[in-house]
VOPAGU-2260 file (C-alpha; in pm, 1 decimal, decimal comma):
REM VOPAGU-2260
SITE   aa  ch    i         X         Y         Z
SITE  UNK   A    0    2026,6   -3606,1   -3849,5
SITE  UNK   A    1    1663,0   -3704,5   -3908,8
SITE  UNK   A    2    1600,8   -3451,7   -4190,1
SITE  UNK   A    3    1967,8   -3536,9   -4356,2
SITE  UNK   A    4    1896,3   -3913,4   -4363,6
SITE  UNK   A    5    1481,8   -3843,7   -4481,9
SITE  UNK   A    6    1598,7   -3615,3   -4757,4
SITE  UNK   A    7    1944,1   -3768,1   -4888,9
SITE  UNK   A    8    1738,7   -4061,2   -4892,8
SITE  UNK   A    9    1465,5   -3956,2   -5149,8
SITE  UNK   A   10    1482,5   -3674,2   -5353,7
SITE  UNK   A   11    1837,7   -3629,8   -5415,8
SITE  UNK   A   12    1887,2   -3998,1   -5518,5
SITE  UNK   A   13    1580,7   -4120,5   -5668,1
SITE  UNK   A   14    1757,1   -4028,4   -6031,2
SITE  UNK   A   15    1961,9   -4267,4   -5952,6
SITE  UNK   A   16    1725,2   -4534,0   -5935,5
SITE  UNK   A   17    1585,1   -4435,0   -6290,2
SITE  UNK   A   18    1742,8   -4626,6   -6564,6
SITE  UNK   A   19    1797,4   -4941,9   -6333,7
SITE  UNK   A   20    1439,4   -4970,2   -6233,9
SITE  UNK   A   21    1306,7   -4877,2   -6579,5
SITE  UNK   A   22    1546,2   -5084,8   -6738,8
SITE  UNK   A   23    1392,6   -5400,8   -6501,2
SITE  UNK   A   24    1050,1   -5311,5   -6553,7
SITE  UNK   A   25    1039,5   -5165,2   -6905,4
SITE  UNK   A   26     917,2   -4813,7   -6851,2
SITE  UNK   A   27     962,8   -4541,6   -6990,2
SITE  UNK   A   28    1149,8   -4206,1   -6835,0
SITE  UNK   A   29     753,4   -4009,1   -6769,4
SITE  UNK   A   30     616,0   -4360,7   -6630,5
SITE  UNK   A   31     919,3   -4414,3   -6397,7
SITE  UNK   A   32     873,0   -4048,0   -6278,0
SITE  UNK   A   33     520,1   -4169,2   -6142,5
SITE  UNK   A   34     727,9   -4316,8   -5863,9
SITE  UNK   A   35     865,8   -3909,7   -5743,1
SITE  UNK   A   36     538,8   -3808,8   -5845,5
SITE  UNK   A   37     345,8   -4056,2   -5539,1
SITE  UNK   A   38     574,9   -3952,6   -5300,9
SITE  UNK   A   39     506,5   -3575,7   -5413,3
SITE  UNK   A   40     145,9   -3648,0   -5320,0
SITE  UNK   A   41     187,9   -3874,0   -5055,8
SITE  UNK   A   42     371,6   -3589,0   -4904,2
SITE  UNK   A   43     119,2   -3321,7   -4995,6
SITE  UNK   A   44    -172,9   -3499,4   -4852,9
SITE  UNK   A   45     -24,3   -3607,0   -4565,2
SITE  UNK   A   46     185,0   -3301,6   -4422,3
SITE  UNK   A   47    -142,2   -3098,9   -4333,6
SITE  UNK   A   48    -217,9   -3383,3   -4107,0
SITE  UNK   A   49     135,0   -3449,7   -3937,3
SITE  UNK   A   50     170,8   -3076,3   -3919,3
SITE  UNK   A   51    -138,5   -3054,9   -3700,7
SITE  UNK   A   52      -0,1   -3362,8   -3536,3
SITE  UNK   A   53     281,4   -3233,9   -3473,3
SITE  UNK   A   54     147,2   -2894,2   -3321,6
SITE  UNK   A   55    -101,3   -3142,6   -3093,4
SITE  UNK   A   56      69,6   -3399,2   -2983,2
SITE  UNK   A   57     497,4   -3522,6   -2913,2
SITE  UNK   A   58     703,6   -3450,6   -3200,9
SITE  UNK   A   59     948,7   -3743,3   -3028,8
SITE  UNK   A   60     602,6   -3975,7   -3123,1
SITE  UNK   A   61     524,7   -3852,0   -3413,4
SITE  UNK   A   62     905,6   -3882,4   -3575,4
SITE  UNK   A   63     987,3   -4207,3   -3435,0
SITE  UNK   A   64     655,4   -4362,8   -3580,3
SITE  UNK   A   65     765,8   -4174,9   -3877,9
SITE  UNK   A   66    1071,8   -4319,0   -3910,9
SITE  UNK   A   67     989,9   -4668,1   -3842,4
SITE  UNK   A   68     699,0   -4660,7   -4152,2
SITE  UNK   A   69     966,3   -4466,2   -4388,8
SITE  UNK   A   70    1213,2   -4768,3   -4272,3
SITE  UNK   A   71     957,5   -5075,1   -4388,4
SITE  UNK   A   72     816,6   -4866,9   -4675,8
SITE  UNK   A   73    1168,2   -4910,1   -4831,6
SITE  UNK   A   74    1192,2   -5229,1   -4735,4
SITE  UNK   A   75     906,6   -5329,8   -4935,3
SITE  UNK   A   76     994,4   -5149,2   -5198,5
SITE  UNK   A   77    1301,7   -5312,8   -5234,7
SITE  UNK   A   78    1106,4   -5711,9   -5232,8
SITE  UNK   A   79     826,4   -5544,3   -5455,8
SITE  UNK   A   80     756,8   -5746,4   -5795,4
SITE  UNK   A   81     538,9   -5505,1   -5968,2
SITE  UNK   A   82     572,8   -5127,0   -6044,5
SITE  UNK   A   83     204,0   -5027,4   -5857,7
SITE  UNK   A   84     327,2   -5233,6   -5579,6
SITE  UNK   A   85     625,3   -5017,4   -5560,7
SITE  UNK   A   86     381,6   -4695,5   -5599,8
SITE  UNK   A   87     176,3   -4777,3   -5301,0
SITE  UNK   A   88     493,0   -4815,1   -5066,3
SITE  UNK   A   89     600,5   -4464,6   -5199,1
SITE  UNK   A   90     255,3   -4308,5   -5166,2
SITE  UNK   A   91     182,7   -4415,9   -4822,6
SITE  UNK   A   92     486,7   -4533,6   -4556,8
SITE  UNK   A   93     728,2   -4322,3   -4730,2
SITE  UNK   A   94     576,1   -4026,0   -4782,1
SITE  UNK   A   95     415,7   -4048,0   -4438,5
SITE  UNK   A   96     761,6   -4090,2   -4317,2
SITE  UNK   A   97     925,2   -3795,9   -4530,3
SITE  UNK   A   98     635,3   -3577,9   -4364,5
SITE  UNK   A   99     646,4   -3727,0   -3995,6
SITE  UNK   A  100    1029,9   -3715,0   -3938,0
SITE  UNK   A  101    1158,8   -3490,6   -4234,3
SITE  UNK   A  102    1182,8   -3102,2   -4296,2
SITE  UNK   A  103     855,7   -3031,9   -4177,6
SITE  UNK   A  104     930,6   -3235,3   -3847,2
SITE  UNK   A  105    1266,7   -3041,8   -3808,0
SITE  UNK   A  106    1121,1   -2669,8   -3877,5
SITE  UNK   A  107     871,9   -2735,3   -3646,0
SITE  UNK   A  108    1038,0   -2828,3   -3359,8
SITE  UNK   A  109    1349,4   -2542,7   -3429,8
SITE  UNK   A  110    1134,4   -2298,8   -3421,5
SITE  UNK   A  111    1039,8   -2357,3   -3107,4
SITE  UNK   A  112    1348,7   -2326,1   -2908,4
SITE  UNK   A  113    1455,1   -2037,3   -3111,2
SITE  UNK   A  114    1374,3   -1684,1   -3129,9
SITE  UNK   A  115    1613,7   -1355,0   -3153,7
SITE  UNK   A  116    1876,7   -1620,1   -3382,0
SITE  UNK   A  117    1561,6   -1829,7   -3545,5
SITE  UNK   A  118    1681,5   -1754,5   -3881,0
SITE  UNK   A  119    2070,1   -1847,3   -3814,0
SITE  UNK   A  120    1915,6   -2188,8   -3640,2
SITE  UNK   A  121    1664,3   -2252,2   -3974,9
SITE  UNK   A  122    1960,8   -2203,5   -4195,5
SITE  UNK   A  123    2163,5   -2495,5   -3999,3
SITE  UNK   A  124    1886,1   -2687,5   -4001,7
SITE  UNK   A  125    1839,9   -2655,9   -4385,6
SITE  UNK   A  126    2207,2   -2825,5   -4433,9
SITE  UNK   A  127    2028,6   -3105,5   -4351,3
SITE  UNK   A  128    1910,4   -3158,1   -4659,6
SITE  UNK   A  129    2260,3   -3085,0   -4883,2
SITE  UNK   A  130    2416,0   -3284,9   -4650,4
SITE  UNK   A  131    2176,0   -3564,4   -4719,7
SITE  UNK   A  132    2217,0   -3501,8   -5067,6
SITE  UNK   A  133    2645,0   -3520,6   -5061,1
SITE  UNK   A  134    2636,4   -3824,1   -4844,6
SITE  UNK   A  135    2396,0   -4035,9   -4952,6
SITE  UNK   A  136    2406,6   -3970,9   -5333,5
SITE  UNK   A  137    2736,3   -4161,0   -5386,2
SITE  UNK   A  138    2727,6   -4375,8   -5147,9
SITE  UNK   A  139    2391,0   -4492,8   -5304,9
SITE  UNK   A  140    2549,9   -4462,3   -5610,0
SITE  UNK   A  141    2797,2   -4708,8   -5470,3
SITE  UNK   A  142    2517,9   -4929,6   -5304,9
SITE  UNK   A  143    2336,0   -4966,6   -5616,8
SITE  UNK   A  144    2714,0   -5071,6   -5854,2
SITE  UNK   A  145    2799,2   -5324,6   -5523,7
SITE  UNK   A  146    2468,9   -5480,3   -5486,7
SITE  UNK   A  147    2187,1   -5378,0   -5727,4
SITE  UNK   A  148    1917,2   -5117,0   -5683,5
SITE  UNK   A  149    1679,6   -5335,0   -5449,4
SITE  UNK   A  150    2002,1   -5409,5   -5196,3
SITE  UNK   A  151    2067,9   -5033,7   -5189,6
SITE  UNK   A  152    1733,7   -4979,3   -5079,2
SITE  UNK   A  153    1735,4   -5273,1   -4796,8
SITE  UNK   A  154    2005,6   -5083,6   -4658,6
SITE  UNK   A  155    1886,4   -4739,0   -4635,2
SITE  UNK   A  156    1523,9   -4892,7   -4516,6
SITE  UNK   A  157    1765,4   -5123,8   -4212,2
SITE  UNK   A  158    1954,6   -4743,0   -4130,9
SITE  UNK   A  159    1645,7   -4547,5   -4117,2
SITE  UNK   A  160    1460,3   -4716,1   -3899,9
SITE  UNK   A  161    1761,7   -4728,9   -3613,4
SITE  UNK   A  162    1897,9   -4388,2   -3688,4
SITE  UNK   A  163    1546,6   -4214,0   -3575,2
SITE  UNK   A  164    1429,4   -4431,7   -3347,7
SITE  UNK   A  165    1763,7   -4356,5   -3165,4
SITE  UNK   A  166    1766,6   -4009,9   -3191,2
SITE  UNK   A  167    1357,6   -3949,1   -3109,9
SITE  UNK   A  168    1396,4   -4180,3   -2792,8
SITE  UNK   A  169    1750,3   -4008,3   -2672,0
SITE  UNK   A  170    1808,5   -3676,3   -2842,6
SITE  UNK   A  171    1511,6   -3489,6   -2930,9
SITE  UNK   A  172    1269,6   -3294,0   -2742,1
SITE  UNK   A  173    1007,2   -3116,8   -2836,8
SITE  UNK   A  174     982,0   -2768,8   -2643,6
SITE  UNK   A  175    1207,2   -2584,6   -2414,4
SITE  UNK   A  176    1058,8   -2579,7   -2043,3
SITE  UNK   A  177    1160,7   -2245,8   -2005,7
SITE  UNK   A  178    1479,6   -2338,0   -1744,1
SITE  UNK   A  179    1704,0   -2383,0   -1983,7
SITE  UNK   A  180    2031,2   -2198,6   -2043,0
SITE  UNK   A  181    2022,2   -1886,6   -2222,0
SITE  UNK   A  182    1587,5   -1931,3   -2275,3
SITE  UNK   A  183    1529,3   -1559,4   -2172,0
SITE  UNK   A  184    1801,1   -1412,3   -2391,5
SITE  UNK   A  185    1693,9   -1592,7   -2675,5
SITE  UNK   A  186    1279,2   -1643,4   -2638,4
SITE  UNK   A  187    1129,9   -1356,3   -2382,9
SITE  UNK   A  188    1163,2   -1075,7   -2559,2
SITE  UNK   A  189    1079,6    -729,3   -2443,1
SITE  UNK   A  190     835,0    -618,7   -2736,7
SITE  UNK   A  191     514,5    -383,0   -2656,4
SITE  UNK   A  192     166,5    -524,2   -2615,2
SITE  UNK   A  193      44,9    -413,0   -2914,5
SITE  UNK   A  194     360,8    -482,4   -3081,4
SITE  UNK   A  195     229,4    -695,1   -3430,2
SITE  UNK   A  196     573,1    -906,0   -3380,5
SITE  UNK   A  197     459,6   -1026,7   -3080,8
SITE  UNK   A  198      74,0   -1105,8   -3240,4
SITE  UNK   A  199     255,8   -1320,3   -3493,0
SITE  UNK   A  200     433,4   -1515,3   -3298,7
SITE  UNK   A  201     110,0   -1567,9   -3036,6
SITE  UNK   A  202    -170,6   -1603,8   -3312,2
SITE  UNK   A  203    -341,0   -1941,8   -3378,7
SITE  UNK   A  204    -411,1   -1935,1   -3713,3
SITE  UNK   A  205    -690,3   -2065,5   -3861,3
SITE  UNK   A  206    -719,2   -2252,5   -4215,3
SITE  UNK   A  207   -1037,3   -1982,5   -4277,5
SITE  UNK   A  208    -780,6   -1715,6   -4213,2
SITE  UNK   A  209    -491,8   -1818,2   -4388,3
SITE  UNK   A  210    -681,9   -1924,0   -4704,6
SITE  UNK   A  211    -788,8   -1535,7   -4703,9
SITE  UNK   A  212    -457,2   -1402,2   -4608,6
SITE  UNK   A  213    -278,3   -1204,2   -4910,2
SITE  UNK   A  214      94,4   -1319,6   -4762,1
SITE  UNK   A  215       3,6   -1650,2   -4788,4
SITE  UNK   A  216    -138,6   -1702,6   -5139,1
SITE  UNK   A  217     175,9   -1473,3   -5232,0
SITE  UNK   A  218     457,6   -1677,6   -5066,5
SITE  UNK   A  219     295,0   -2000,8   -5153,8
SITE  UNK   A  220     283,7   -1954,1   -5545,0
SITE  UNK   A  221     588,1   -1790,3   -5512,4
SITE  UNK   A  222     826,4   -2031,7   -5311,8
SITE  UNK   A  223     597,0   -2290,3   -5488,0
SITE  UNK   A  224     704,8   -2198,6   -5862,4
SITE  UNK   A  225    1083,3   -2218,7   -5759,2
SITE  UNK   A  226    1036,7   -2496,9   -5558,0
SITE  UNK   A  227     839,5   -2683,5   -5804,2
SITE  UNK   A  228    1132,8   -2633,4   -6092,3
SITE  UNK   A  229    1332,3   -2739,4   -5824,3
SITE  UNK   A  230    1208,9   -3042,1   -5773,2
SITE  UNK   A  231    1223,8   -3165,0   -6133,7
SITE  UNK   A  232    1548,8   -3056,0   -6212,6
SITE  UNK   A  233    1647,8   -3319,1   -5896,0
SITE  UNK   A  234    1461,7   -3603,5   -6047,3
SITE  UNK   A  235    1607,5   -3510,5   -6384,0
SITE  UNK   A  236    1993,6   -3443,9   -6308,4
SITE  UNK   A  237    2131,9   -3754,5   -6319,6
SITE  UNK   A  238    1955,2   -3876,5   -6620,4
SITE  UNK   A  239    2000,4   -3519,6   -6804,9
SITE  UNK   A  240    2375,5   -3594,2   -6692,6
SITE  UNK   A  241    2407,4   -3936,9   -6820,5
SITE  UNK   A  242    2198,0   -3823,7   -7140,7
SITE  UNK   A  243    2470,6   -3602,7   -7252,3
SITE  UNK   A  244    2752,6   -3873,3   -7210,3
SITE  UNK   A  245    2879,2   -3871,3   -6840,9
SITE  UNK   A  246    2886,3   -4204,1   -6649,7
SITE  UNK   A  247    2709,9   -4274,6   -6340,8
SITE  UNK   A  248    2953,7   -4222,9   -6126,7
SITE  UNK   A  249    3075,4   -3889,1   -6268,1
SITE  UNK   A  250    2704,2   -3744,3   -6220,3
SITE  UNK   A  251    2672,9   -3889,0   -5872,0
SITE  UNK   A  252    2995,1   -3651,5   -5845,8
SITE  UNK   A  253    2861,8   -3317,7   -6010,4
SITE  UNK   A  254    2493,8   -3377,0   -5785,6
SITE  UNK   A  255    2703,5   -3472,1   -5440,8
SITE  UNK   A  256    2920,6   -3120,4   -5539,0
SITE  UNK   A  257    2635,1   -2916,8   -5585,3
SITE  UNK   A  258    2450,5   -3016,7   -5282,2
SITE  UNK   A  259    2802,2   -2953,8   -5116,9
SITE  UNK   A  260    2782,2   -2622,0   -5251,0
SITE  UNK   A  261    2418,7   -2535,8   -5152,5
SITE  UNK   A  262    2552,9   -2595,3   -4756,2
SITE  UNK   A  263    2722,8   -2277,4   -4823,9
SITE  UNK   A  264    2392,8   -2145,1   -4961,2
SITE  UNK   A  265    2225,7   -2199,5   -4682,3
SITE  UNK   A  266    2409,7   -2093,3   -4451,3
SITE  UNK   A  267    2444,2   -1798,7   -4608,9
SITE  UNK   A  268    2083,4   -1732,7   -4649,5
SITE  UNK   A  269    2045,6   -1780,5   -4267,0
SITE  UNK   A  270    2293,9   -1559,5   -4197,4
SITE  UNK   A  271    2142,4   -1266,4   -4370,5
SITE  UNK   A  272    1735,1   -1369,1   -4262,4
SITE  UNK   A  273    1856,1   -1189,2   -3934,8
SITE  UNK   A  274    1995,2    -904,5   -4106,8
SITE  UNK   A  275    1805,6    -796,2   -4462,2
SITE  UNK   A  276    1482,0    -796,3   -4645,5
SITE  UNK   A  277    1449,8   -1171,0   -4716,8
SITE  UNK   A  278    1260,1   -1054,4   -5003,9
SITE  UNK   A  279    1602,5   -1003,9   -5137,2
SITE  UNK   A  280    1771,1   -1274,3   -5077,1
SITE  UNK   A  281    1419,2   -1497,4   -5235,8
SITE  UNK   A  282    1563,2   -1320,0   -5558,1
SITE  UNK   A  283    1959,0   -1383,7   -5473,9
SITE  UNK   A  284    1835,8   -1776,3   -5503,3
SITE  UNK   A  285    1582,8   -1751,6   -5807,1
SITE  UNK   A  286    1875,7   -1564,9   -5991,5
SITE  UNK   A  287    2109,5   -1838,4   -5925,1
SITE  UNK   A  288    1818,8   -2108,3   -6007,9
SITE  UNK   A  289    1830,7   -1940,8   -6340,8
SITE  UNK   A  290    2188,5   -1956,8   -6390,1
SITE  UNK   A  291    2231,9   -2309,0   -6364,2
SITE  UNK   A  292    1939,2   -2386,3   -6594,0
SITE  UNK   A  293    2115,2   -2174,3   -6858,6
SITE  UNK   A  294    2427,7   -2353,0   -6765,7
SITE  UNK   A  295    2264,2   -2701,3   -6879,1
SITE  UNK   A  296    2088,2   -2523,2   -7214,0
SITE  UNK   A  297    2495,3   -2483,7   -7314,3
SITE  UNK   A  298    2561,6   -2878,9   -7251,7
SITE  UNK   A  299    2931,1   -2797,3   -7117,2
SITE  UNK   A  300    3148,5   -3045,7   -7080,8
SITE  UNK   A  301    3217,2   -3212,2   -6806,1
SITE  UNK   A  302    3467,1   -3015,4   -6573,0
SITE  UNK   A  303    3279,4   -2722,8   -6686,7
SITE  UNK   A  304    2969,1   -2856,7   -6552,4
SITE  UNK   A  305    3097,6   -2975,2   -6232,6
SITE  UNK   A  306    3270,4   -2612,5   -6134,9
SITE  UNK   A  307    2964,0   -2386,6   -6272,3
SITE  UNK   A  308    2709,7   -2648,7   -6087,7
SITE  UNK   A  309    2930,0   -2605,7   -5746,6
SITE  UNK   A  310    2917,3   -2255,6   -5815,8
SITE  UNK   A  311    2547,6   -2178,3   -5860,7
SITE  UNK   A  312    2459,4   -2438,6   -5665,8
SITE  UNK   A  313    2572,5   -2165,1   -5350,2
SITE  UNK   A  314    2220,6   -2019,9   -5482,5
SITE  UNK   A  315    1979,8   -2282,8   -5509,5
SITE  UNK   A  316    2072,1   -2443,3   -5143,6
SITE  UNK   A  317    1873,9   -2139,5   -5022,9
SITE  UNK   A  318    1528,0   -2239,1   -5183,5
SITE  UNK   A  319    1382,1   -2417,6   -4849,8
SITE  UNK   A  320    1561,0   -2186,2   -4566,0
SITE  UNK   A  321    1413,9   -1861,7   -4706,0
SITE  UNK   A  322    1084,4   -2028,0   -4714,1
SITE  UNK   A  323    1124,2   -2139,5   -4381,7
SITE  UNK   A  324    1244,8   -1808,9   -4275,9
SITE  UNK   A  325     984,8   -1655,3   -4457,1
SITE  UNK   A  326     734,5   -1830,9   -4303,0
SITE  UNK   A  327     831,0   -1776,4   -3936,2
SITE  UNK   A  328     880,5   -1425,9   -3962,7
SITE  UNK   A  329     530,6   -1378,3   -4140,5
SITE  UNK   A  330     340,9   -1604,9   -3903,3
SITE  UNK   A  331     489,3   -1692,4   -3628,6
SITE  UNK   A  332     581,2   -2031,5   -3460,4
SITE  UNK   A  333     247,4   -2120,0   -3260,2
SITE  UNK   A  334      80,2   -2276,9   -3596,8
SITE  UNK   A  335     394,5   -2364,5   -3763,2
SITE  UNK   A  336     330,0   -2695,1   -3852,8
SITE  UNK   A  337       3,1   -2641,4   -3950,1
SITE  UNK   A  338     115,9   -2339,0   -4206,2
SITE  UNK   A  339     408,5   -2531,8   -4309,5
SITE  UNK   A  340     163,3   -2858,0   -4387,4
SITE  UNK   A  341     -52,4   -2616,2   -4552,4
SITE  UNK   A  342     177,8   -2504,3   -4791,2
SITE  UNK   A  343     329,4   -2822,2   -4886,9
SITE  UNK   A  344      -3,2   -2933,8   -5034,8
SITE  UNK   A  345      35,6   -2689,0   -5263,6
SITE  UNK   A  346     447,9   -2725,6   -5286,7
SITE  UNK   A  347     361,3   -3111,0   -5405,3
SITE  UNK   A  348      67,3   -3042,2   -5653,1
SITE  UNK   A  349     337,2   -2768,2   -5845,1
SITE  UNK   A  350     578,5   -3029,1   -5786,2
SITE  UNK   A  351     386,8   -3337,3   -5913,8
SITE  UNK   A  352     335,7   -3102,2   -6263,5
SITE  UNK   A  353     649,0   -3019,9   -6339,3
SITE  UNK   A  354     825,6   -3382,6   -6273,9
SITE  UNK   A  355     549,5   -3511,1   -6461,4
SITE  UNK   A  356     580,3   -3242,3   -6734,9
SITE  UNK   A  357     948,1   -3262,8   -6800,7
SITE  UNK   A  358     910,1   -3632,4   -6825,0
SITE  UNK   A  359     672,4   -3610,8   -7117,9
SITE  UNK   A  360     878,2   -3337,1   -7251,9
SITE  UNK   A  361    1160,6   -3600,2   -7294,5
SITE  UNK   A  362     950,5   -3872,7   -7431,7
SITE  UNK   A  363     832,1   -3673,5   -7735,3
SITE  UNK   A  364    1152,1   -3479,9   -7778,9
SITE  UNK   A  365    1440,2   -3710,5   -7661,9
SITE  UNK   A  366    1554,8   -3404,8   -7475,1
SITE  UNK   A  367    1480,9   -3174,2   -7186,8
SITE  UNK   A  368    1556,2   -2824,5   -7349,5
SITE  UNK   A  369    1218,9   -2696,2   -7381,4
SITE  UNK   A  370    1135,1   -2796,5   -7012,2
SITE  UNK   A  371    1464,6   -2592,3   -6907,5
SITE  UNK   A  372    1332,4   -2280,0   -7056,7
SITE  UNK   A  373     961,7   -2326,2   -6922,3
SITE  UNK   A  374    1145,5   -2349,6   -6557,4
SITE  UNK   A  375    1319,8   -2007,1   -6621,3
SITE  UNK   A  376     991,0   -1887,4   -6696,8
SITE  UNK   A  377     818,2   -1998,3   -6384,3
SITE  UNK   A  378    1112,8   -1896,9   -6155,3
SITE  UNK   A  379    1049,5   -1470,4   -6303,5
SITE  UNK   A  380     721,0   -1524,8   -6218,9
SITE  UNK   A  381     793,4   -1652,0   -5874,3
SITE  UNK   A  382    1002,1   -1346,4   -5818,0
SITE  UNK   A  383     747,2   -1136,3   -5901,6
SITE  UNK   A  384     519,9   -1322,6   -5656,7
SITE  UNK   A  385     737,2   -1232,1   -5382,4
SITE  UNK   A  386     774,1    -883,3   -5471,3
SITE  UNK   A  387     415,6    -801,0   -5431,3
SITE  UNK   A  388     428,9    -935,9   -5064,4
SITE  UNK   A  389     336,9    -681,5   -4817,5
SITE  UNK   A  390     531,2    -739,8   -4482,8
SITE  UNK   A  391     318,1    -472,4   -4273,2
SITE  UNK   A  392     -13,9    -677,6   -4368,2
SITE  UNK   A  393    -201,0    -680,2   -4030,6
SITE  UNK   A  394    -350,6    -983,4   -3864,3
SITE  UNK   A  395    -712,4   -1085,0   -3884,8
SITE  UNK   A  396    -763,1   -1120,1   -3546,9
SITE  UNK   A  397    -707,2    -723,9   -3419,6
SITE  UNK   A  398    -636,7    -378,1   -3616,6
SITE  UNK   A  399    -295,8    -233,9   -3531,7
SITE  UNK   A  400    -149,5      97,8   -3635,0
SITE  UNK   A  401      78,0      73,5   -3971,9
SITE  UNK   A  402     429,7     -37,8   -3897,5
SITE  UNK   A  403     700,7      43,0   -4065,2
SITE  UNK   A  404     933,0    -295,0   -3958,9
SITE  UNK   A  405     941,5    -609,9   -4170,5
SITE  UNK   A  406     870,1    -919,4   -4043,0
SITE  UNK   A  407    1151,5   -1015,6   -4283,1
SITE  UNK   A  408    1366,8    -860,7   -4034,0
SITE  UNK   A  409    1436,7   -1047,6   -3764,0
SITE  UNK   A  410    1691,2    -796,9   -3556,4
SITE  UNK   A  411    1365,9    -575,8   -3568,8
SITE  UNK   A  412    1104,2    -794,6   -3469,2
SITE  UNK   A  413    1279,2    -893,1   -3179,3
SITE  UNK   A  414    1414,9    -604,5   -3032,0
């Protein structure tokens, strides 16, 4: 619930507060993308710090604080009179707030109470985010139609703040004790001493050792690349939709459909993180990523954009659960939040690039064509990334013998 109302409540509709606010404040379409760009690195500078926090200290704490600063942030944003007014709300409560109580929040605290069926539990999780993205699209869409862009914003800064102060105080908690139904079947499992599963999942890792670990540098520029595409094509949808003649509402449509699609996605890709190589399914999901950027290249019209965006959009709803996946099964759950924080900075810096980059691309060309192909680019790279990962890559700390199980491979790790 936290991580559906975080997300649906940022990325997936901040293109829908692009011509309105630029419109207001006379800016153009790179300038107004300086507002996705601050919460980018907001986000990025902050997450290394919550996920320590948040592998210190109570998660319940750290989200509700979250969620009370993401709350006021857009509450200020919507009385702001000046655009770097509006920045410094995005770079600081908001992003602080997208960090404390988001995806990062959520991951880390999963992947604690789940171990044999963490990758089936990290793909439900994920939905969080499409689900975000189909509910709160239109109904911002609506929001903003009914009672301007700032009143839209009152109302989602009013919800935020009781939706996860509620659920911190009541709902969540932050480790299993170890009593609870079903803990041994699911956490203690019986793997050897010198079993390299069970050093993941026990290893504290430092920064030192993760800044000289070959996995790491491979999975972050390679999730990074697609996620970084990613991310701009989700500031640019809307407008790229309304550029080519559909109405506001009939965009809101095709995003909300394709975020219902990538529910599917992830679901999917959870499903098979217990089963496969997730190596494989990282190139299922850049494949698809491709496909719908060649999809808007042909400018179809609109029913043909709304079935082949469903359609693909199966695909791309699997970009954050096979990182997360990825992640666990390569390091383990002790430092999550740290590695996951880690990451991000460098998930946000891509990210900040290419939002930046395809607004300029627009503003000298009046279209975002070139961008599209540049993305396709970026996303073969990132699959080559990932294919030079090397799953039975030891751990600093001790030698062990060669293994021939993948960490990608949860049924074997665990059993």
């Amino acid at each position: 619930m936290c991580a559906m109302l975080i997300a649906g409540c940022t990325s997936y509709i901040f293109g829908l507060f692009v011509i309105p606010v630029s419109t207001e404040f006379n800016l153009s379409r790179a300038e107004i993308n300086n507002g996705y760009i601050a919460f980018l690195l907001g986000v990025g500078v902050l997450s290394p710090i919550v996920g320590r926090l948040l592998d210190k200290f109570s998660s319940r704490l750290v989200m509700g604080c979250g969620g009370i600063l993401f709350g006021l942030g857009m509450l200020g944003i919507a009385h702001a009179q000046n655009p770097l007014l509006i920045i410094i709300y995005i770079l600081l409560p908001v992003a602080f707030g997208m960090a404390a109580c988001g995806t990062l929040a959520a991951n880390t605290v999963v992947v604690r109470w789940f171990g044999r069926n963490r990758g089936k539990a990290l793909g439900v999780l994920a939905i969080s985010t499409s689900a975000g993205g189909f509910i709160f699209t239109p109904l911002t869409a609506v929001l903003i139609e009914q009672y301007g862009w700032r009143g839209a914003l009152e109302v989602i800064g009013i919800l935020a703040i009781v939706v996860i102060v509620f659920m911190t105080t009541v709902v969540i908690r932050n480790k299993p004790t170890g009593r609870e139904r079903g803990y041994c079947a699911e956490l203690s499992t019986p793997v050897g001493d010198n079993d390299p599963a069970d050093d993941r999942q026990s290893h504290l890792w430092s920064y030192a050792e993760l800044l000289k670990n070959r996995n790491f540098w491979l999975l972050t520029l390679g999730v990074g690349l697609l996620y970084s595409s990613d991310q701009a094509m989700v500031t640019s949808n809307v407008p790229y939709f309304q550029d080519i003649g559909i109405g506001l509402s009939e965009a809101a449509l095709i995003a909300s459909c394709m975020t219902a699609s990538a529910i599917g996605g992830k679901m999917l890709v959870g499903f098979l993180a217990d089963k496969v190589d997730l190596r494989h399914v990282f190139y299922v999901v850049a494949i698809a990523h491709i496909a719908i950027l060649l999809v808007y290249l042909s400018q179809p019209p609109f029913w043909g954009l709304l079935i082949l965006a469903t359609i693909f959009g199966l695909g791309i709803g699997g970009v954050f659960p096979v990182w997360t996946t990825m992640l666990a099964w390569t390091f383990g759950s002790t430092s999550y939040g740290t590695i996951m924080g880690l990451m991000t900075i460098f998930f946000k810096l891509g990210s900040i690039l290419t939002v930046r980059f395809v607004g300029e691309v627009f503003d000298a060309t009046g279209s975002y064509e070139t961008a599209f192909y540049v993305f396709i680019a970026m996303v073969v790279l990132a699959m080559v990334m990932v294919s030079m990962m090397k799953p039975q890559s030891g751990l600093p700390a001790k030698k062990t013998e060669p293994v021939t199980d993948t960490p990608y491979q949860a049924t074997k790790t665990t059993s």
